[in-house]
C-alpha positions as CSV (number, residue, x, y, z in Angstrom):
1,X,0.0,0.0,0.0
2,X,1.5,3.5,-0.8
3,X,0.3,7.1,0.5
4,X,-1.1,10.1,-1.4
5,X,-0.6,13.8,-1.1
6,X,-4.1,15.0,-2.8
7,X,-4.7,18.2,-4.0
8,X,-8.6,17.8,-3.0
9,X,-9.6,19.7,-6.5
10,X,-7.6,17.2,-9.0
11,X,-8.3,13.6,-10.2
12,X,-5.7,10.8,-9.1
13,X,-4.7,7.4,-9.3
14,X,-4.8,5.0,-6.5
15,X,-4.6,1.5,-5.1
16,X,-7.3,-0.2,-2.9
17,X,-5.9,0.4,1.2
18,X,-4.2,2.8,-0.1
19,X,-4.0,6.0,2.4
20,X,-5.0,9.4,1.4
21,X,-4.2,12.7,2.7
22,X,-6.4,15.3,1.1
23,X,-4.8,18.9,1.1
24,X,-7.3,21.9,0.8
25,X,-5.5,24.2,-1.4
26,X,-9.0,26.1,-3.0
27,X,-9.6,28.8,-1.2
28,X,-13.0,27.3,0.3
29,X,-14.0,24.9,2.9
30,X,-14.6,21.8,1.1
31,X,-16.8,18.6,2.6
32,X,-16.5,15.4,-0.4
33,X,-19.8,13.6,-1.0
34,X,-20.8,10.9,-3.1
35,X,-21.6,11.4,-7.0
36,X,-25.4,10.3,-7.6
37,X,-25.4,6.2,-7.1
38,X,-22.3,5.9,-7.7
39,X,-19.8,3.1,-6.1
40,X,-18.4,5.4,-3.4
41,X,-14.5,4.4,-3.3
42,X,-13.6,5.0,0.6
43,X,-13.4,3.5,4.0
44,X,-14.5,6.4,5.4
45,X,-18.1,8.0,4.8
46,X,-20.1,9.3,2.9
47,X,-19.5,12.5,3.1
48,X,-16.2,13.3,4.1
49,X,-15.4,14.6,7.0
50,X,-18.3,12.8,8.7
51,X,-19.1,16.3,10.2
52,X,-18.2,20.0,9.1
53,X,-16.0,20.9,6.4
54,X,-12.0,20.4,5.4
55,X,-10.9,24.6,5.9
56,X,-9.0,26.0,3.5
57,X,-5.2,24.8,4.1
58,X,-6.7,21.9,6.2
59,X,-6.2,18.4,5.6
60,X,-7.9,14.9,5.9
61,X,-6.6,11.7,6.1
62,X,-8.7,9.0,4.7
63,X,-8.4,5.3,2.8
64,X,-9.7,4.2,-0.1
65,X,-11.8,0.8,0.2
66,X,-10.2,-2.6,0.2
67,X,-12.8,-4.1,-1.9
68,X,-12.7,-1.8,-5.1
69,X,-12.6,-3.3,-8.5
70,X,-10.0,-2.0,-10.9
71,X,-11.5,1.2,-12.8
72,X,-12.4,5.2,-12.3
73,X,-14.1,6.0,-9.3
74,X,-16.0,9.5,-9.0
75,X,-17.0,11.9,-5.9
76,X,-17.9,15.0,-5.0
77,X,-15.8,18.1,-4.0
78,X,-18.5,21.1,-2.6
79,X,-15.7,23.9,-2.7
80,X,-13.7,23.3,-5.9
81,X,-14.3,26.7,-8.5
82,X,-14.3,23.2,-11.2
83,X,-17.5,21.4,-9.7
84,X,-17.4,18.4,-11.9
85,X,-16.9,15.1,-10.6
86,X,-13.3,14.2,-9.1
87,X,-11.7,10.8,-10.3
88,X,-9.6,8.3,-8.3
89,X,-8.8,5.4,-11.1
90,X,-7.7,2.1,-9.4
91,X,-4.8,0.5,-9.7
């Protein structure tokens, strides 16, 4: 399993387990929720942070899910300027 440094606003690639440290560089406080139906790809939540919002300059620490299928995974970023959906692609 490797670590991430995320810019919370760009896609990325990923490994299932792998640990993720999302860095809040827009500007905004950003929460990450889950796009429509879609498989959502982390341990942790939805939403992320269970409560509040990542502050600007903040950080959060999260995993993505042991069981996840090679392929693109989307979310939600509520703070980005670029609102479309964020991509994690596995492995």
């Amino acid at each position: 399993m490797a670590d991430h440094d995320v810019d919370i606003c760009n896609d990325w690639n990923g490994s299932k387990g792998d640990k993720v440290t999302f860095e809040n560089n827009s500007g905004n406080s950003c929460t990450i929720t889950q796009n429509g139906t879609n498989s959502w790809p982390f341990k942790e939540g939805p939403p992320l942070p269970a409560t509040g919002s990542i502050p600007p300059g903040g950080t959060l620490v999260v995993h993505l899910a042991n069981h996840l299928a090679d392929g693109s995974y989307s979310y939600m970023v509520n703070g980005c300027d670029n609102m479309t959906p964020k991509i994690v692609t596995v492995p």
